[in-house]
Every structure is written in structure tokens, then in C-alpha cells.
N, CA, C and O of each residue as an XYZ file, in Angstrom:
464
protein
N      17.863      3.528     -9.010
C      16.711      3.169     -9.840
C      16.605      1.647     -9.970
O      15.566      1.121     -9.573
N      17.342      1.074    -10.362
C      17.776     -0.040    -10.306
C      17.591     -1.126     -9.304
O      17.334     -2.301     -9.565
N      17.792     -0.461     -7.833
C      17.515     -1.267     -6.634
C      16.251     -1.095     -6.363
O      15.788     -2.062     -5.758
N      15.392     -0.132     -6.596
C      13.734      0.145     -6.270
C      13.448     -0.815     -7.345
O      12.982     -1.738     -6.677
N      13.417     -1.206     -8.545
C      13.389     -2.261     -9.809
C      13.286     -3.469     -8.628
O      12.240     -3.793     -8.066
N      14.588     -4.044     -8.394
C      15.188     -5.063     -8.329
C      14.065     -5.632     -6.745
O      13.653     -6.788     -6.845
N      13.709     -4.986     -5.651
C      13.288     -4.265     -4.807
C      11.792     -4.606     -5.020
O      11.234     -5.534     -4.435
N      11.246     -3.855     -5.823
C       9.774     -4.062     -6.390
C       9.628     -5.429     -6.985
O       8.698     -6.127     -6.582
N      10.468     -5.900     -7.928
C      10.116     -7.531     -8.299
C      10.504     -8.497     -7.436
O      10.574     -9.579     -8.019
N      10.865     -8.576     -5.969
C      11.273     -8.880     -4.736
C       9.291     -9.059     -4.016
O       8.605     -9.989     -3.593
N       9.123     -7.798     -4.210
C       7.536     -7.920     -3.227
C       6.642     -8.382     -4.368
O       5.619     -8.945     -3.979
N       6.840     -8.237     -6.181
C       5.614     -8.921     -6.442
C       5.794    -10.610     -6.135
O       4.814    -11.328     -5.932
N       6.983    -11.038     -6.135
C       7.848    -12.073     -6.122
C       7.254    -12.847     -4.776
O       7.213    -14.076     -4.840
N       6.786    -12.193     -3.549
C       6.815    -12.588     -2.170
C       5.208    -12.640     -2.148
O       4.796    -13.566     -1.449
N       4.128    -11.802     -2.796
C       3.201    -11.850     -2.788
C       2.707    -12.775     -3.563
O       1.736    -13.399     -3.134
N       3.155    -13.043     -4.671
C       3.058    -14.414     -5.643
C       3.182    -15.606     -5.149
O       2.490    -16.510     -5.619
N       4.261    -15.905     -3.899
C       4.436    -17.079     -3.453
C       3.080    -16.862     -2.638
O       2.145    -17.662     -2.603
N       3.123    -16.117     -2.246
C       1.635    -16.400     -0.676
C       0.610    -16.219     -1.173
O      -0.301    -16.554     -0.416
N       0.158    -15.705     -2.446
C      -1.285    -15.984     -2.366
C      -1.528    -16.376     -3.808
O      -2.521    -16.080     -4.473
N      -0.240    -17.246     -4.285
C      -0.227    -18.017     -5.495
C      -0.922    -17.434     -6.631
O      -1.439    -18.330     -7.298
N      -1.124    -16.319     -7.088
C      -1.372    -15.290     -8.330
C      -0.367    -14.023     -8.429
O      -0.204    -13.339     -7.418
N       0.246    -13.730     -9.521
C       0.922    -12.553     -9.919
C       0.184    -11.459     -9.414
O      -1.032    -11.534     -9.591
N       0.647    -10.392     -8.790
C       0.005     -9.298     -8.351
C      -0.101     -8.121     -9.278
O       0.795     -8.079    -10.121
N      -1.086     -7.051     -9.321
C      -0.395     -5.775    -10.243
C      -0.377     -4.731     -8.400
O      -0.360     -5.139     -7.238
N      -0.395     -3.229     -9.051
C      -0.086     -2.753     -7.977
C      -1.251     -2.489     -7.279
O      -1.060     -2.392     -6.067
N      -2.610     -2.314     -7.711
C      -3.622     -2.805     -7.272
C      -4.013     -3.769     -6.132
O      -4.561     -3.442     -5.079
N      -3.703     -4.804     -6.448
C      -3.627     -6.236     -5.450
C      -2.805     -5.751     -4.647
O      -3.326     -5.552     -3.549
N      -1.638     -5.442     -4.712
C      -0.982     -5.381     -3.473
C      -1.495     -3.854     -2.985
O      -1.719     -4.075     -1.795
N      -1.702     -2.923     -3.131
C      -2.514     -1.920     -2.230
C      -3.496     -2.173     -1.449
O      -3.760     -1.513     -0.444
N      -4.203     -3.285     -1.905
C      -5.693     -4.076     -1.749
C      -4.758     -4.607     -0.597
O      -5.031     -4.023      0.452
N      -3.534     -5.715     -0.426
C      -3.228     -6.568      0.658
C      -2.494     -5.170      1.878
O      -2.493     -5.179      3.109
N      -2.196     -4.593      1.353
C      -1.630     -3.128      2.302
C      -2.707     -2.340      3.205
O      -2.536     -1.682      4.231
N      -3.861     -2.627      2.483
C      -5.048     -1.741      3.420
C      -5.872     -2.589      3.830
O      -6.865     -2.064      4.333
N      -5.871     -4.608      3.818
C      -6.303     -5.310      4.757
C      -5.046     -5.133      5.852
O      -5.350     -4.532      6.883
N      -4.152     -5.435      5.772
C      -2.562     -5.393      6.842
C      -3.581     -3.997      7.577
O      -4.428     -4.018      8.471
N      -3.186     -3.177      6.965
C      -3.803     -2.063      7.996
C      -5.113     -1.860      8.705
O      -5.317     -1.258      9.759
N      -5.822     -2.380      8.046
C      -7.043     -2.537      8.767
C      -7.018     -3.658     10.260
O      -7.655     -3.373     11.274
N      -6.074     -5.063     10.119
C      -5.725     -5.872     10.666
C      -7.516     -6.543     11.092
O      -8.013     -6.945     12.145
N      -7.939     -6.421      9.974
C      -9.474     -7.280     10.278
C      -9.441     -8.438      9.348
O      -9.186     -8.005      8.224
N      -9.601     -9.814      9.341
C      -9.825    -10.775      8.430
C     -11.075    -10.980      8.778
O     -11.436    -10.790      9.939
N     -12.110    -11.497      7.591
C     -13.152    -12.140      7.721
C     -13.537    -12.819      7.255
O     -12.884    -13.039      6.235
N     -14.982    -13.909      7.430
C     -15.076    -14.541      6.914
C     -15.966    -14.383      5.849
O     -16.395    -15.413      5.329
N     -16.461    -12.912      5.269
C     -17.500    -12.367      3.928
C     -16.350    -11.590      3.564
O     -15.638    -10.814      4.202
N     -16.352    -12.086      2.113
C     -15.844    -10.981      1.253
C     -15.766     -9.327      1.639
O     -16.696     -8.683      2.125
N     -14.625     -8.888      1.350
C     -15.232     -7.105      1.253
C     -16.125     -7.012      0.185
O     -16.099     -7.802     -0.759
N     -16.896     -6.108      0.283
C     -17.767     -5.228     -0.939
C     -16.815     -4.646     -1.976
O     -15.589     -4.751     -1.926
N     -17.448     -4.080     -2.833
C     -16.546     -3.635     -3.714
C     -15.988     -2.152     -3.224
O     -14.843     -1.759     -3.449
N     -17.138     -1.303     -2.421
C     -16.414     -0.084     -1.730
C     -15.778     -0.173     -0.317
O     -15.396      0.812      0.315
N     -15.723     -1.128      0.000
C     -15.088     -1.030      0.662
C     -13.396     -1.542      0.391
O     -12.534     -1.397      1.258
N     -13.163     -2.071     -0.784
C     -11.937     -2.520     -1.494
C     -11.315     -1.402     -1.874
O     -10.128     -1.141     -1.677
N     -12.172     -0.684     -2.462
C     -11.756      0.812     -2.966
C     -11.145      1.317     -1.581
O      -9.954      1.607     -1.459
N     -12.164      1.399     -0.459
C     -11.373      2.335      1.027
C     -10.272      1.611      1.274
O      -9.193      2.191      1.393
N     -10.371      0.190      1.393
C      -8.839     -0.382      1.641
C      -7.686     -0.165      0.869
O      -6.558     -0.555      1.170
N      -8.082      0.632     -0.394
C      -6.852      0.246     -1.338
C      -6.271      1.822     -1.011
O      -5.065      2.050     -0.924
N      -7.679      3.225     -0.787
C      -7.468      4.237     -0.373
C      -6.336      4.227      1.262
O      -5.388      4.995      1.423
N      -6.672      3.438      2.010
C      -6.027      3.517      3.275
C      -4.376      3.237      2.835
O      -3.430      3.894      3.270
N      -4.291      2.203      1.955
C      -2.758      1.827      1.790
C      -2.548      3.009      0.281
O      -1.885      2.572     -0.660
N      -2.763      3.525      0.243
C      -2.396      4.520     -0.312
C      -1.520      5.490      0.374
O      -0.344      5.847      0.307
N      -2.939      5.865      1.299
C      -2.411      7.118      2.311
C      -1.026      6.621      3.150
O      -0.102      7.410      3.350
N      -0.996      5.239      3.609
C       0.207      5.240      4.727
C       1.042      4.955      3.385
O       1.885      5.852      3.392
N       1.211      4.303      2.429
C       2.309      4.468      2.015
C       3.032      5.954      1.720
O       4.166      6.400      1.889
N       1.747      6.493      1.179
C       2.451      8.534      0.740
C       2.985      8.924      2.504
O       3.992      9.631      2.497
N       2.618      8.674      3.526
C       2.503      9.051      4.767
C       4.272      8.993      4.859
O       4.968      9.730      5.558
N       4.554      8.343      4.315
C       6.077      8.118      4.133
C       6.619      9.284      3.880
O       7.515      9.519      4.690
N       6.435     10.284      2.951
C       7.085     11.064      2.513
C       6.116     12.272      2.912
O       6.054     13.233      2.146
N       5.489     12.257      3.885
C       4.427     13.503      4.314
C       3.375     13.422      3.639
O       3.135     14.625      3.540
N       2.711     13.011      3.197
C       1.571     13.596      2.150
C       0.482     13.465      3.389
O       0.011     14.471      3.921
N       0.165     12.253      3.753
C      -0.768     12.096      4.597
C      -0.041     11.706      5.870
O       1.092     11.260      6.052
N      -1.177     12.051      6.816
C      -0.975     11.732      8.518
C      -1.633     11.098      8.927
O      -2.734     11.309      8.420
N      -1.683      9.993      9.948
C      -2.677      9.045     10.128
C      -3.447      9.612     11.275
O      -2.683     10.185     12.051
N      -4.463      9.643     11.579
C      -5.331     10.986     12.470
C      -6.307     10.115     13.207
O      -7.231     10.578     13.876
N      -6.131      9.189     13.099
C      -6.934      7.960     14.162
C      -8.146      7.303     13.215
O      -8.060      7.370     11.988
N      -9.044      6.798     13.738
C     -10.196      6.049     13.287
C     -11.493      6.617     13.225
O     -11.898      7.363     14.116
N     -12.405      6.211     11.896
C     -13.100      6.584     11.662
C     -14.790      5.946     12.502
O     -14.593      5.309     13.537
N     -15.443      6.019     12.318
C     -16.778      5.570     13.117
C     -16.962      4.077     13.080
O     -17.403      3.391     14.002
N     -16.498      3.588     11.684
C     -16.303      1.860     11.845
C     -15.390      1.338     12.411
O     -15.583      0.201     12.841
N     -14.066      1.981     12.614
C     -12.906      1.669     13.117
C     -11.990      1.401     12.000
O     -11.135      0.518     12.072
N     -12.197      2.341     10.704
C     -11.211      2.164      9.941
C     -10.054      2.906     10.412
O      -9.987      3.346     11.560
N      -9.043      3.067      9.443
C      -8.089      3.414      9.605
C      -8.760      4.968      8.618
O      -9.488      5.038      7.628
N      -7.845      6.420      9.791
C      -8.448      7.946      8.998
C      -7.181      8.079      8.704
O      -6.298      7.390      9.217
N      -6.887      9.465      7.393
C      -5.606      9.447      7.193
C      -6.187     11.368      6.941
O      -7.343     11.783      7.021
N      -5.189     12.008      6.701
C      -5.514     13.792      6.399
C      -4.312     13.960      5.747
O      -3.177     13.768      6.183
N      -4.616     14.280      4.825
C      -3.974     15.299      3.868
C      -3.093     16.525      4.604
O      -3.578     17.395      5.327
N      -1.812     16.391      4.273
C      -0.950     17.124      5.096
C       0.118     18.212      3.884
O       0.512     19.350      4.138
N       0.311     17.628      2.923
C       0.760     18.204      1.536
C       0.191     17.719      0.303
O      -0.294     16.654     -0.079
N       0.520     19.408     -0.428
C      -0.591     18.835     -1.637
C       0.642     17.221     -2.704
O       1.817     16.863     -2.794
N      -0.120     17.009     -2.994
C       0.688     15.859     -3.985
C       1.128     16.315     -5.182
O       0.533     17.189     -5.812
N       2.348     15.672     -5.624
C       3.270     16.031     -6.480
C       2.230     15.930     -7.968
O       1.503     14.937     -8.006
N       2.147     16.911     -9.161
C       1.218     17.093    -10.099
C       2.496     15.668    -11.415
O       3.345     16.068    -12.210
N       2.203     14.441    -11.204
C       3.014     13.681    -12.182
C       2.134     12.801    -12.900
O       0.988     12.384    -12.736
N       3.107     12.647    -13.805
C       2.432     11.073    -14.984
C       2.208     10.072    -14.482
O       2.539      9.572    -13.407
N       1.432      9.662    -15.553
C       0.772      8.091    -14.764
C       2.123      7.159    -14.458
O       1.883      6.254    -13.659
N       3.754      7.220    -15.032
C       4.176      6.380    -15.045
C       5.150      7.001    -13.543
O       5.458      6.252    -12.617
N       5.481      8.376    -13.591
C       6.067      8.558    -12.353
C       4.998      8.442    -11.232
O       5.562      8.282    -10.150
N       3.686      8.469    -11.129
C       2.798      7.919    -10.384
C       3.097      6.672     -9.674
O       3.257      6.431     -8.477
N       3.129      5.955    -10.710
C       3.739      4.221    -10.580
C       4.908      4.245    -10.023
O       4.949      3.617     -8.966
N       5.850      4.728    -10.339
C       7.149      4.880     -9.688
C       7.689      5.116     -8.383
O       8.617      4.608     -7.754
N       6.662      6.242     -8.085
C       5.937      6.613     -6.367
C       5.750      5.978     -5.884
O       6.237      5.742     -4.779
N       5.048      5.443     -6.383
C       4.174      4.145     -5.522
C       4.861      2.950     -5.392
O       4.788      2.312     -4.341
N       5.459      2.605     -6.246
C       6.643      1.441     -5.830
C       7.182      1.522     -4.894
O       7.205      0.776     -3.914
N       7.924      2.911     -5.213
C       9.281      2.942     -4.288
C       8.750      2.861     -2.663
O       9.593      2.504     -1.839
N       7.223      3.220     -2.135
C       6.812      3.730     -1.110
C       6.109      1.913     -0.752
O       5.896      1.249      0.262
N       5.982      1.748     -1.971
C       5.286     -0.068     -1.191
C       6.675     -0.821     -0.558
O       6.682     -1.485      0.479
N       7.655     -0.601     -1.289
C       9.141     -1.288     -1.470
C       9.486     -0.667      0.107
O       9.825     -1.551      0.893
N       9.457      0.349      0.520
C       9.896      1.238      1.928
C       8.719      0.032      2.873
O       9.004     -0.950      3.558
N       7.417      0.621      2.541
C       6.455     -0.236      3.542
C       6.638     -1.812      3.904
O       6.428     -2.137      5.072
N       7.029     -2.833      2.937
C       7.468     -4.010      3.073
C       8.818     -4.156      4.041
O       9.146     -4.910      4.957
N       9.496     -2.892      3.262
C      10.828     -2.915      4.476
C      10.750     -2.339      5.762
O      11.584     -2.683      6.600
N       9.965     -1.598      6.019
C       9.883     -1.167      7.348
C       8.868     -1.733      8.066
O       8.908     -1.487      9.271
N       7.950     -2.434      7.673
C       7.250     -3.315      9.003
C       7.661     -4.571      8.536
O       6.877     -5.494      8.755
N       9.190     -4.945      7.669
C       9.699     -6.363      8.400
C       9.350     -7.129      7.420
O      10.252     -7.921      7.146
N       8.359     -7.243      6.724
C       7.755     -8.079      5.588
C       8.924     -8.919      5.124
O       9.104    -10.101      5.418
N       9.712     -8.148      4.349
C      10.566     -8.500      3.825
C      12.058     -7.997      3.862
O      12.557     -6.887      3.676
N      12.534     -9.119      4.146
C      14.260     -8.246      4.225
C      15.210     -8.065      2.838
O      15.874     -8.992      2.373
N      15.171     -7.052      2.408
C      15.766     -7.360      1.354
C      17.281     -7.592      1.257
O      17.924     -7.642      2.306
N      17.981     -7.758     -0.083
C      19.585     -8.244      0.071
C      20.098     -6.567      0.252
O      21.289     -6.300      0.411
């Protein structure tokens, strides 16, 4: 418990240095589903389309533990994801907890960050 803690204030820690504002988990889902998209531009996203980006880094992070499968691209060339198991019925705070531990895996497995 402790190392997913220690782990998680490691990536808000790394995202703070690079884009010089404290993150919540929001922001960094938001920087997880530009990474995945691998599109920068030079117009803002829209606001729905922030929502689909934050949806895409959703899905690959749960994709971790089965929930979703990544099933190729959609007609814009987003990133598609499918529902593969139903999701665990939890609180908003083990919600959060999920989701840490699965951003904390994603940072470590494409390299982001090495942790100690």
C-alpha cells in the first residue's frame, strides 16, 4: 500500500516538474490519452474531445487488469478500446485507488519513469 502511495507521489511529482502545475488524477488521465493518441497540435482540444482522451487513458490503464482490450481505431484514428469484463462495483475512494495503482503500472511500463 505504501509503495503504490510512495509510487503515485513519484508521477504527480514528475508531471509537476514538466508541465510546472500540480496535477489531480484528471490531468494526468488527460496527459495519458494525449501519450496515446500520440497527436500534438497546434488548437486546443475541445472540451469533448478531452473527455474521449481522458476516456482512452482510462481504458488502457483498466486494460491492465482485463477490463478493456484495445480493438484498433476508430474513423478519426482514435484510439478504440471494448469492454472485456464487467468492472469491479467500488467507492469513489477504492475507485481512486484503482486508478492509481494502474497509472503507477502505466508510467512503469512504457519507461516514463523508473522507480526506486
Amino acid at each position: 500500500m505504501h509503495e503504490i502511495r510512495d509510487k503515485w507521489l513519484q508521477v504527480v511529482a514528475f508531471v509537476e516538474e514538466n508541465f510546472e502545475k500540480k496535477p489531480d488524477l484528471n490531468a494526468i488521465l488527460f496527459l495519458i490519452g494525449v501519450r496515446e493518441l500520440g497527436e500534438l497540435r497546434d488548437k486546443p482540444f475541445s472540451k469533448e474531445e478531452k473527455v474521449h482522451l481522458m476516456h482512452i487513458a482510462t481504458c488502457k490503464i483498466l486494460s491492465f487488469s482485463g477490463y478493456y482490450e484495445h480493438v484498433g481505431f476508430d474513423i478519426n484514428g482514435w484510439p478504440a478500446w471494448e469492454n472485456k469484463t464487467p468492472l469491479p462495483n467500488l467507492g469513489y475512494l477504492e475507485q481512486e485507488s484503482l486508478m492509481r495503482q494502474h497509472i503507477v503500472e502505466y508510467f512503469e511500463s512504457e519507461e516514463i519513469i523508473q522507480f526506486q
